[in-house]
C-alpha positions in Angstrom: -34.7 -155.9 -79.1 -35.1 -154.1 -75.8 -37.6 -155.7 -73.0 -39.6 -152.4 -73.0 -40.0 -152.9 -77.0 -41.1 -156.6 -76.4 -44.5 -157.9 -76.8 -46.8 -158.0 -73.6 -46.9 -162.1 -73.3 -42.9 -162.3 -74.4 -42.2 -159.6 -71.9 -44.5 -161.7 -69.6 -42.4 -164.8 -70.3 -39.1 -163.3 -69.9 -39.7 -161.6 -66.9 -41.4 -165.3 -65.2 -37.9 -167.0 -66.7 -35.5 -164.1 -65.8 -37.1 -164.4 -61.8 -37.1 -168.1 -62.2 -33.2 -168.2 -63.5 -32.2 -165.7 -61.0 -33.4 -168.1 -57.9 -31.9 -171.4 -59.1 -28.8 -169.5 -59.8 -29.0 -167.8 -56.7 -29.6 -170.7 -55.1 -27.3 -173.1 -56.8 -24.4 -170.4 -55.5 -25.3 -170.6 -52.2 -25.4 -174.3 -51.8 -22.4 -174.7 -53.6 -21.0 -172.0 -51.0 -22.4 -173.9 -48.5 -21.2 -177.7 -49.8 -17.8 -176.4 -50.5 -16.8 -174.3 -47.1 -18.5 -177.4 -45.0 -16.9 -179.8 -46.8 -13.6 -178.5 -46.2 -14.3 -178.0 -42.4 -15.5 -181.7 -42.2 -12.3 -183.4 -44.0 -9.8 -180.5 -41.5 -11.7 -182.1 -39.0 -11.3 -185.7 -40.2 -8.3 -185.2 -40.5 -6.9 -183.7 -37.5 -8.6 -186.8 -35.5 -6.9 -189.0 -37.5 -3.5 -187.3 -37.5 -4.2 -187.4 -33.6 -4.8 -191.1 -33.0 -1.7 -192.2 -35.4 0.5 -189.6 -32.9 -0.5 -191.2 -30.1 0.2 -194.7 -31.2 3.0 -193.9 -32.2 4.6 -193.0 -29.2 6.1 -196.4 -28.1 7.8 -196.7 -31.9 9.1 -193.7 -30.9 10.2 -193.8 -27.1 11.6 -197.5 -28.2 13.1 -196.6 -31.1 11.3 -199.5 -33.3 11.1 -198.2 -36.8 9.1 -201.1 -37.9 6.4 -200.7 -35.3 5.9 -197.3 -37.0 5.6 -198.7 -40.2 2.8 -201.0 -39.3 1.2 -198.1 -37.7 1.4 -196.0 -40.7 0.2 -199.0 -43.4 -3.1 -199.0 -41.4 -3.8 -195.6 -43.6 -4.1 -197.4 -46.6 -8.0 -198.2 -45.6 -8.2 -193.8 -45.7 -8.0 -193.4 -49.6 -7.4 -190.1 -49.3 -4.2 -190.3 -47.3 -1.7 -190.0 -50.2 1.5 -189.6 -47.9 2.4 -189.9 -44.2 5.6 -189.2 -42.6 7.2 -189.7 -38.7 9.8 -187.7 -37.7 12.0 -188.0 -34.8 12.4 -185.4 -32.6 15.6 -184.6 -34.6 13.5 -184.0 -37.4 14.5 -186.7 -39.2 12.2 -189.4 -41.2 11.6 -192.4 -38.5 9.0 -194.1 -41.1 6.7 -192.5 -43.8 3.7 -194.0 -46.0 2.9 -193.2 -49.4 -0.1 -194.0 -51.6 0.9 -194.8 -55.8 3.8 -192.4 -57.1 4.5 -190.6 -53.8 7.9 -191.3 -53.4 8.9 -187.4 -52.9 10.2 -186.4 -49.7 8.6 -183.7 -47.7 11.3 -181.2 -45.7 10.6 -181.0 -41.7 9.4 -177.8 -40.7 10.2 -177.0 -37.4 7.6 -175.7 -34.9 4.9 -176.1 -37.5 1.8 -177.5 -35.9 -2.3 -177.5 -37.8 -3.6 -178.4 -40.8 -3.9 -176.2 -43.9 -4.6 -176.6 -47.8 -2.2 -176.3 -50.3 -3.1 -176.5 -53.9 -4.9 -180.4 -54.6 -4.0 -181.3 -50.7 -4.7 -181.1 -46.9 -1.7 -181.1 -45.1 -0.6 -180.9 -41.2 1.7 -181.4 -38.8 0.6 -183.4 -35.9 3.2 -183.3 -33.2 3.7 -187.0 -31.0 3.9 -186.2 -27.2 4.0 -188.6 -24.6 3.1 -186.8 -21.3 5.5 -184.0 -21.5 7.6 -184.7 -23.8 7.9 -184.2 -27.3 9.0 -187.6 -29.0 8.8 -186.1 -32.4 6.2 -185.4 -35.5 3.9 -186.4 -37.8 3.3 -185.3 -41.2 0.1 -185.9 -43.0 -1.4 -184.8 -46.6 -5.3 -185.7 -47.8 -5.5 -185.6 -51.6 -8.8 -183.0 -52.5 -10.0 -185.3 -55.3 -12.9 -186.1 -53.6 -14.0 -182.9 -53.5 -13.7 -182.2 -57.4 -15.6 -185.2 -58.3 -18.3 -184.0 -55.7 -18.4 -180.4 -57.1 -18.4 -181.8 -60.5 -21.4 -184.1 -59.4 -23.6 -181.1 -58.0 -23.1 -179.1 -61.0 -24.1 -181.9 -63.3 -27.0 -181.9 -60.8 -27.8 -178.5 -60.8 -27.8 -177.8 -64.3 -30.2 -180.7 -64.4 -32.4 -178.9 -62.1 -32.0 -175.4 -64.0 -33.2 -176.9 -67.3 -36.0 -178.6 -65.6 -36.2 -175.4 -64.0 -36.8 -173.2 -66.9 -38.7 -175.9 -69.1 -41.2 -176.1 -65.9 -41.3 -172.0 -65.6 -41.3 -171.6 -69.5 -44.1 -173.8 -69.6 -46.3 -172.5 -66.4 -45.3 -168.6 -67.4 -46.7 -169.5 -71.2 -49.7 -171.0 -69.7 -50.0 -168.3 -66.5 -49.2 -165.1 -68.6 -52.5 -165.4 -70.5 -54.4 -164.6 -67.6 -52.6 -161.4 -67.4 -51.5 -160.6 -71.3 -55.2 -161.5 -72.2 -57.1 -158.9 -71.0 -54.4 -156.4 -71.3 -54.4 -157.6 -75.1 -58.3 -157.1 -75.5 -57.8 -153.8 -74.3 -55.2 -152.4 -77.0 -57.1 -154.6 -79.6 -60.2 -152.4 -78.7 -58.3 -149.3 -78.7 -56.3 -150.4 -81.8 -60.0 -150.6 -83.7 -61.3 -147.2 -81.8 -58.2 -145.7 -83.1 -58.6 -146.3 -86.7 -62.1 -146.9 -87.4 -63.2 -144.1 -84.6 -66.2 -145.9 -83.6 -66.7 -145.2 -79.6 -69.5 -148.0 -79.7 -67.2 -150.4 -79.0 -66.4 -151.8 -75.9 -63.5 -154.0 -74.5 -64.5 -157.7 -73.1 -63.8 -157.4 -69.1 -62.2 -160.7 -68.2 -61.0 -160.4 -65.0 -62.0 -158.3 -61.4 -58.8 -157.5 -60.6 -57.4 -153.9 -61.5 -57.0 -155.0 -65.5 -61.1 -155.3 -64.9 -61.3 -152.1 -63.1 -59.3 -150.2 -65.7 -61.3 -152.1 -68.7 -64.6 -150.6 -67.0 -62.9 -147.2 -66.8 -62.0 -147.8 -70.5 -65.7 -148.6 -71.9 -67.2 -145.6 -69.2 -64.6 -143.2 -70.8 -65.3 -144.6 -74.5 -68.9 -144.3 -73.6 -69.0 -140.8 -72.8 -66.6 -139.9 -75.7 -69.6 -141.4 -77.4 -71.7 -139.3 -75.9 -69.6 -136.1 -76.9 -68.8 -137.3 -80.2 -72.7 -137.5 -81.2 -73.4 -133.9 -79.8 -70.4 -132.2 -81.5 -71.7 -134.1 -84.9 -74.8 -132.6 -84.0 -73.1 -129.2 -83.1 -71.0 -129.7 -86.3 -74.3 -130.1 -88.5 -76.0 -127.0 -87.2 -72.2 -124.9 -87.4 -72.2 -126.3 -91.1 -75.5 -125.4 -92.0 -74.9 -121.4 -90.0 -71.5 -121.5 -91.9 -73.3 -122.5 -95.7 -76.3 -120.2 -94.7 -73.9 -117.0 -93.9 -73.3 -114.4 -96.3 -69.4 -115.2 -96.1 -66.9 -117.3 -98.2 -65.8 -119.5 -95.3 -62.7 -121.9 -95.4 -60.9 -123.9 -92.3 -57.1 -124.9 -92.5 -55.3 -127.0 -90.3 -51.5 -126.4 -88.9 -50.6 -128.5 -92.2 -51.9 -125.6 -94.1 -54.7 -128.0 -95.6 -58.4 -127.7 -96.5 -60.3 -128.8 -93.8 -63.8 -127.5 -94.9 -65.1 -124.7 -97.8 -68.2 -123.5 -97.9 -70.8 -123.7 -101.3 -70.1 -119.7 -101.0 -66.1 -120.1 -100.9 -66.6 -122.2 -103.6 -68.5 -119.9 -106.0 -66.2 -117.4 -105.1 -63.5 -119.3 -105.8 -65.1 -121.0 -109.1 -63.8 -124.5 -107.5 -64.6 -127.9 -106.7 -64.7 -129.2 -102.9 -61.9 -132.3 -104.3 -60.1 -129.5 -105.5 -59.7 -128.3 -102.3 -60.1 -130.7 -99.5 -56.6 -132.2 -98.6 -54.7 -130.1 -100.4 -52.7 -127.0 -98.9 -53.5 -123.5 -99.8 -49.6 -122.8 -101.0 -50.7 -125.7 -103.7 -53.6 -124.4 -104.8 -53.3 -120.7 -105.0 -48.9 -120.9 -105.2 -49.9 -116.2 -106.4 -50.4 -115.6 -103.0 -46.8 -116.2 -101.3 -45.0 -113.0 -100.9 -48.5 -111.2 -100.4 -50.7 -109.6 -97.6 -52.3 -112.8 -97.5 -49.6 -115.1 -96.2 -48.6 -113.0 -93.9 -51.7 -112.2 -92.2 -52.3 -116.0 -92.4 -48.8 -117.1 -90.9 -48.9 -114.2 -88.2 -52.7 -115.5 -87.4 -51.1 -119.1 -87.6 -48.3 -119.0 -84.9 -49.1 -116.0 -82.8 -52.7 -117.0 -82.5 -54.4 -113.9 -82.9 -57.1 -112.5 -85.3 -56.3 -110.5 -88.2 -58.2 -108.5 -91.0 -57.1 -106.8 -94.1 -58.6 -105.8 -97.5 -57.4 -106.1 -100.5 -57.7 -106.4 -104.5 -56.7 -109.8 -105.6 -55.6 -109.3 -109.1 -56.4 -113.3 -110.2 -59.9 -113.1 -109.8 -60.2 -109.3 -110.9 -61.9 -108.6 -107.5 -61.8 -106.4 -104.1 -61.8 -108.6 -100.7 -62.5 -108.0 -97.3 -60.6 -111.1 -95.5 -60.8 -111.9 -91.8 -58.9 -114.6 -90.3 -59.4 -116.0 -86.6 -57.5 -119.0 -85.0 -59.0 -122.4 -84.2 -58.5 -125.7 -82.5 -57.2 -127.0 -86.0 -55.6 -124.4 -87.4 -57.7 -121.1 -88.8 -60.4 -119.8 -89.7 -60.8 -117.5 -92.9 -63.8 -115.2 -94.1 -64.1 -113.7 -97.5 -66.2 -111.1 -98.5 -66.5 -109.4 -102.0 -66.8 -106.3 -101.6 -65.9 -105.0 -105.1 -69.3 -103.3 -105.6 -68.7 -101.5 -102.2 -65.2 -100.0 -103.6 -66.8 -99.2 -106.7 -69.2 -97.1 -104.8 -66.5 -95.7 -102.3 -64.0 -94.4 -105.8 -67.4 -92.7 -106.9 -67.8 -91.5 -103.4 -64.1 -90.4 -103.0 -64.6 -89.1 -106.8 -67.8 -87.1 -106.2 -66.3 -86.0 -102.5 -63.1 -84.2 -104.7 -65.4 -82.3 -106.9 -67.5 -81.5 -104.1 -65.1 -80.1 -102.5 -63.6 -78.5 -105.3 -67.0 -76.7 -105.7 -66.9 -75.9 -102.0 -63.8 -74.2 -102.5 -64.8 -72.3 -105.6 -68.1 -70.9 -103.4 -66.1 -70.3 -100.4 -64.0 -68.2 -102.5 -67.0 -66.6 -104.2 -68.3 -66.0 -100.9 -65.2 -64.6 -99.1 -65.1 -62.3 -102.0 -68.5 -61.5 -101.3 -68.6 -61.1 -98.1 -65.6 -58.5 -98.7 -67.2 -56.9 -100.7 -70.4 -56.5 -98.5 -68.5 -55.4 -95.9 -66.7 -53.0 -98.0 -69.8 -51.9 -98.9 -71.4 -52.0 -95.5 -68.6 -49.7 -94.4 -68.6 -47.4 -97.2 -72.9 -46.8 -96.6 -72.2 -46.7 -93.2 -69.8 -44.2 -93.3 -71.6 -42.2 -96.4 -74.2 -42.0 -94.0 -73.3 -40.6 -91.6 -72.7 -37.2 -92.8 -76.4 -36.5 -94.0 -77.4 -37.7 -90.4 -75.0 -35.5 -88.7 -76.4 -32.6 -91.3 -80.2 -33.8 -90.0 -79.3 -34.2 -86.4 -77.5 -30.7 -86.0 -80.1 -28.9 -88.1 -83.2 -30.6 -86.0 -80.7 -29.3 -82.5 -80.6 -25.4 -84.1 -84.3 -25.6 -85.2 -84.7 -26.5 -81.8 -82.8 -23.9 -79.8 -84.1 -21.0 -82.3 -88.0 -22.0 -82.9 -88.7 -24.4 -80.2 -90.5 -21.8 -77.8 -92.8 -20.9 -80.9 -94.1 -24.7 -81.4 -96.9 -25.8 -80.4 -96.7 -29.3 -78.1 -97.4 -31.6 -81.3 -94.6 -29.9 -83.4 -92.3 -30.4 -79.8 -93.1 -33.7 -79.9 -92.4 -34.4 -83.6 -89.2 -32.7 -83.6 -88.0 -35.0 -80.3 -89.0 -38.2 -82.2 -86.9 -36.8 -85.1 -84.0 -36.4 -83.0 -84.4 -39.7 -81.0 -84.7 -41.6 -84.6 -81.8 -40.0 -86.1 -79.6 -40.7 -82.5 -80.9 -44.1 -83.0 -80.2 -44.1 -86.6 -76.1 -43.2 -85.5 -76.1 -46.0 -82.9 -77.4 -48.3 -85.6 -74.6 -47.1 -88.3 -71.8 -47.2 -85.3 -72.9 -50.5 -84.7 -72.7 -52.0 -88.2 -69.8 -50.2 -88.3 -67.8 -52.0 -85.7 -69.6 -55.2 -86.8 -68.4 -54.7 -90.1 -64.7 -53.8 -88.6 -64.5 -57.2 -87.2 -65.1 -59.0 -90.2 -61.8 -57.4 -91.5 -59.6 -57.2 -88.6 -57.2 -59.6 -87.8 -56.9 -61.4 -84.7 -53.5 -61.1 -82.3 -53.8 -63.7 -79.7 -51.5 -63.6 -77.0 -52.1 -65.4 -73.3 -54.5 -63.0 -71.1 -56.3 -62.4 -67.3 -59.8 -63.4 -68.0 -59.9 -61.9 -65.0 -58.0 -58.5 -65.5 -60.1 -58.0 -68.4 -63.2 -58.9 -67.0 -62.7 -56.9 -63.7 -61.8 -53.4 -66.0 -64.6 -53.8 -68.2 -66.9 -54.4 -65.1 -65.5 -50.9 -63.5 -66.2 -49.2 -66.7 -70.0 -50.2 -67.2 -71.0 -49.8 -63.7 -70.1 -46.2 -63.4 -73.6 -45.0 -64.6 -75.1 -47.4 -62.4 -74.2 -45.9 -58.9 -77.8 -45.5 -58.0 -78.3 -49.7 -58.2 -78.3 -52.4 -55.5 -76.1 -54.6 -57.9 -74.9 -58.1 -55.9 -71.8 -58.5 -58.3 -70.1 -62.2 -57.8 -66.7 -63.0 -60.0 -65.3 -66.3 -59.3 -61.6 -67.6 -60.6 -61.3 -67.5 -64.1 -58.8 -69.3 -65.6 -56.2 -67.6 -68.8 -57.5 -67.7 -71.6 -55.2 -67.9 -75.5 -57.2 -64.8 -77.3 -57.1 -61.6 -79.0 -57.7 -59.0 -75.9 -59.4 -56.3 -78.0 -62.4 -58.9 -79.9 -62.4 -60.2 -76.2 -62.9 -57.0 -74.5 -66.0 -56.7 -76.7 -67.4 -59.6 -75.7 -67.3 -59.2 -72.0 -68.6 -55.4 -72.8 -71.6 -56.6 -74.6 -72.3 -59.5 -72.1 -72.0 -57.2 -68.9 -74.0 -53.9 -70.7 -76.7 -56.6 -71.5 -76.5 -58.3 -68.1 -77.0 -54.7 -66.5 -79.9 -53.6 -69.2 -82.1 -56.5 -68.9 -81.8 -56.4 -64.7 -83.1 -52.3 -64.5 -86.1 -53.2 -63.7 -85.0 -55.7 -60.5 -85.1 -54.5 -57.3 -82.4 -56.6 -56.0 -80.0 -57.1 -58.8 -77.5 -60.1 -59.3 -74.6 -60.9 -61.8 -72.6 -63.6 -61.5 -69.4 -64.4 -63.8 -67.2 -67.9 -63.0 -66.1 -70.6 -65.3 -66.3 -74.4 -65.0 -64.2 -77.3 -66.2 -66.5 -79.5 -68.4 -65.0 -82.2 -70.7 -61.3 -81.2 -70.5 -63.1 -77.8 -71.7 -63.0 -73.8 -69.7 -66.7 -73.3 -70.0 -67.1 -69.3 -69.1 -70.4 -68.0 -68.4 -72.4 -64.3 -67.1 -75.8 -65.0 -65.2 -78.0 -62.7 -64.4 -81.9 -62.6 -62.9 -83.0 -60.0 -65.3 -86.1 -60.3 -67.7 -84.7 -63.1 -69.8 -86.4 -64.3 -72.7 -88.2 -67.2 -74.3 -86.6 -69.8 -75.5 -89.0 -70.5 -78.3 -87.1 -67.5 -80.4 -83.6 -68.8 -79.8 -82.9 -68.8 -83.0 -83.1 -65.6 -83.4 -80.9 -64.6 -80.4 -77.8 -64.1 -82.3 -79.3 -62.3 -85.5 -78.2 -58.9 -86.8 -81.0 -56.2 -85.9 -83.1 -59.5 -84.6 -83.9 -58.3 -80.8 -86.4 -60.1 -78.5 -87.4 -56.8 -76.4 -89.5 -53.9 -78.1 -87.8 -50.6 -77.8 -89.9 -49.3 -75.3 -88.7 -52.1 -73.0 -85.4 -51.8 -73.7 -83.0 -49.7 -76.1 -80.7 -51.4 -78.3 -79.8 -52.1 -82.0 -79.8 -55.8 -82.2 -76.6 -56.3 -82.6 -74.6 -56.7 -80.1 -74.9 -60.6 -79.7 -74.1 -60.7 -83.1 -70.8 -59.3 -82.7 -70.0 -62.0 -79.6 -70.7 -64.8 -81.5 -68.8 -63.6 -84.4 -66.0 -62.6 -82.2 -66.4 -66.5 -80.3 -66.4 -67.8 -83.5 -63.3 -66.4 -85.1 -61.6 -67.8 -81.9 -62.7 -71.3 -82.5 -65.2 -71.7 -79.8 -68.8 -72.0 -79.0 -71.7 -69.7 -77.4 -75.3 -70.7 -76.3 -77.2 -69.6 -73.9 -80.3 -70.5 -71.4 -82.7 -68.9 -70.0 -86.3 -68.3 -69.2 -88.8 -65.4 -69.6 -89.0 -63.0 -66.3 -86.5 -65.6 -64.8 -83.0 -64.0 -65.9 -80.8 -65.3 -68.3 -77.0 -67.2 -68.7 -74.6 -67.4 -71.9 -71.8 -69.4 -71.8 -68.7 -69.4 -74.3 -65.9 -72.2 -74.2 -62.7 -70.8 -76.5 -59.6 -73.1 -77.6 -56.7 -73.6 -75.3 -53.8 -73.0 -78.1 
């Protein structure tokens, strides 16, 4: 088992014995170290002061040539143990005398010019040469068995392995002892955390045993447990109120967490559903309703479940013979689902859709009755229109010969009778011409191409003011933008608009017309102002009416139906007219048309 994976007071212990091991091994190297390279110095030294003092009484042996003297010499080494062999050599480099401890009998070879001590497997050796003033007299050879040493080395080891199992019995028993005032509080910690875990009550607290950082971090742990406390008891108390919205809404509500499982179904899922909350609770929704994989619904809910974003979708759920609107929104958990049945609703949007086709079946039936109509009313408009006016011409040049032949024979009331009849039937031709055109417009069909507002407006504005030479007019035509139309229909507009504009503004001394258009929402809005009589805007209804006129005659000629024929002429372009104005105060329409 790995430290990291240990328990805290076993890691504790191991770690106090590892350290502890690590110094009396560390230090049981270095006083070995120590022991062995001194001891070595010491017995060189030893050594080389005893090779010394043998040389140098061994000088008369030499100089007198008394082998036996050397031999005396020599024996004294038997009170050095470790002298296993000596050896005098002449200055020949032959043996003069040699001494040998037990079953050193082997010779050793001369070396020549060999001086110092050094080791050689078990042994010190060293050549010692013997001089006596200047002059060499020969040498002597000495070896120091290493015995001494091993028995030494084996004596410290037996000693420090003694002190190593003291050692670790005295740290195994101070770090067993020691490590509880470390492992302790740690371990009342995780035992405290251990029960917060799996009970998840935040009332308890760890016991602080100590003011050292494990006491510092066992406050932090009961402050932070505390105000977990704190937040657990208001989100029970949020969860209570959210429970009691959540079985109080009109909704089917259920909750699922990344597991796909219940987490919480309100009374209203469940009467939807016809369930049980155990049925539920727990269990994943794949389990429970296995007809839904493959459908709208799981993959609305796994889109809503990884990409964490709402969705929506309706739907009818064959199982439980009904229509839902289902809405589901991501949460901490998992998500959030809402059902609504809204069965009734698509029962009442099929009769809607069903009653919408027959209505507009019906619409089409009347609007073909009434295009039919309306052809024919026109037909017949133009055909009494036209049937008319041959009588009228018949009255009109009749009443122009009576006049010529008989008028200087009439009296001033007959004068005056037979001007009104002329003036009626004039006005009577105007009326018929009128209808007549109005009629034509119902039938003719439109040719729009791209045209000069402008052009048009500017040719039709040279053409009306020709019988009005004898008028101040201040006449003001801004930009005008193209317009997609049918120049003809339009060239009846701006005639009407201008004629009208000019009409109503006789009776100003200074008169103004102004013509521009403006951009308003995306839209060309073109409009003719003028400071003419106006009218009230109380009859604006009435504005745009066939025959319907807001002047009396005597005020101002005029058939009534020239507006008509704008707005009809607007209309069949697909745009809009109104107009503003004020009685005495002058008057502005504006028309917007379609760009294509």
């Amino acid at each position: 088992m790995r430290l990291a994976d240990l328990p805290i007071r076993k890691k504790l212990v191991v770690v106090i014995m590892m350290t502890s091991g690590a110094v009396v091994l560390l230090t049981c190297v270095v006083f070995f170290t120590y022991e062995y390279f001194t001891y070595r110095q010491t017995t060189v030294r030893e050594l080389s002061t005893l090779g010394a003092i043998i040389a140098a009484n061994s000088t008369a042996a030499l100089a007198f040539d008394d082998p036996g003297d050397a031999g005396e010499i020599l024996s004294a080494l038997r009170a050095e143990p470790q002298i296993v062999a000596a050896y005098l050599y002449d200055k020949e480099g032959k043996i003069f005398s040699r001494y040998t401890r037990g079953a050193q009998k082997d010779s050793i070879p001369f070396r020549e010019n060999v001086t110092g001590y050094d080791f050689a497997g078990r042994y010190l050796e060293g050549y010692q040469p013997v001089i006596q003033g200047n002059v060499h007299l020969g040498t002597l050879y000495l070896r120091s068995s290493m015995d001494e040493m091993r028995q030494r080395s084996k004596l410290y080891f037996l000693l420090a392995a003694f002190v190593a199992v003291v050692s670790f019995l005295l740290a195994y028993f101070l770090s067993s002892k020691l490590q509880q005032s470390v492992s302790r509080p740690i371990l009342s910690l995780a035992k405290t955390a251990g029960t917060v875990s799996e009970k998840k009550d935040y009332s308890v607290r760890a016991d602080k045993l100590s003011n050292d950082e494990i006491g510092s971090l066992t406050d932090a742990f009961n402050n932070m447990l505390a105000e977990i406390q704190q937040q657990t008891q208001a989100l029970n108390v949020h969860r209570l109120k959210l429970e009691n919205i959540v079985q109080g809404m009109g909704d089917a509500y259920a909750s699922l967490d990344s597991r796909w499982r219940y987490t919480y179904v309100n009374d209203k899922a469940l009467r939807l559903m016809d369930m049980r909350k155990d049925q539920l609770i727990g269990k994943t929704i794949w389990e429970v309703f296995p007809d839904i994989r493959g459908t709208i619904f799981e993959a609305s809910y796994q889109k809503t479940m990884k990409e964490r974003i709402p969705a929506s979708f309706e739907t009818f759920y064959a199982s439980y013979d009904m229509w839902l609107e289902v809405r589901v929104y991501p949460d901490e958990e998992g998500i959030a689902i809402f059902y609504t049945d809204i069965s009734k609703y698509k029962k009442v949007e099929e009769e809607i859709v069903s009653f919408n086709q027959k209505l507009e079946l019906m619409v089409a039936e009347r609007t073909r009755e009434l295009e039919v109509a309306n052809r024919e009313l026109e037909s017949f408009s133009y055909s009494v229109s036209h049937d008319l006016r041959a009588p009228l011409r018949s009255v009109h040049g009749y009443m122009n010969i009576f006049s010529e032949e008989y008028a200087a024979g009439l009296d001033d009331e007959a004068r005056r009778l037979m001007k009104i009849i002329l003036d009626n039937a004039k006005k009577m031709g105007q009326l018929i011409d009128d209808l007549l055109a109005f009629s034509r417009l119902g039938r003719k069909e439109l040719v729009k191409t791209d045209i000069s507002m402008t052009d048009l407006v500017h040719g039709v504005w040279e053409e009306q003011k020709r019988g009005e030479d004898h008028r101040v007019i201040d006449f003001s035509l801004g930009p005008l933008p193209r317009a997609f139309a049918d120049s003809v229909t339009m060239r009846h507009v701006w005639s009407n608009l201008i004629s009208n504009a000019l009409k109503y503004t006789r009776n100003r001394q200074d008169t103004a017309i102004e013509i521009g258009c403006v951009q308003k929402d995306g839209r060309n809005v073109y409009h003719i102002k003028d400071n003419g009589s106006g009218f009230d805007m109380r009859y604006y209804n009435k504005l745009f009416g066939v025959f319907q006129r807001l002047h009396s005659q005597e005020e101002f000629e005029g058939t009534g139906v020239g507006l008509a024929i704008v707005q009809r002429v607007i209309y069949r372009h697909g745009g809009e007219i109104w107009a503003e104005a004020k009685a005495d105060k002058g008057a502005t329409f504006f028309f917007t048309l379609p760009e294509r």
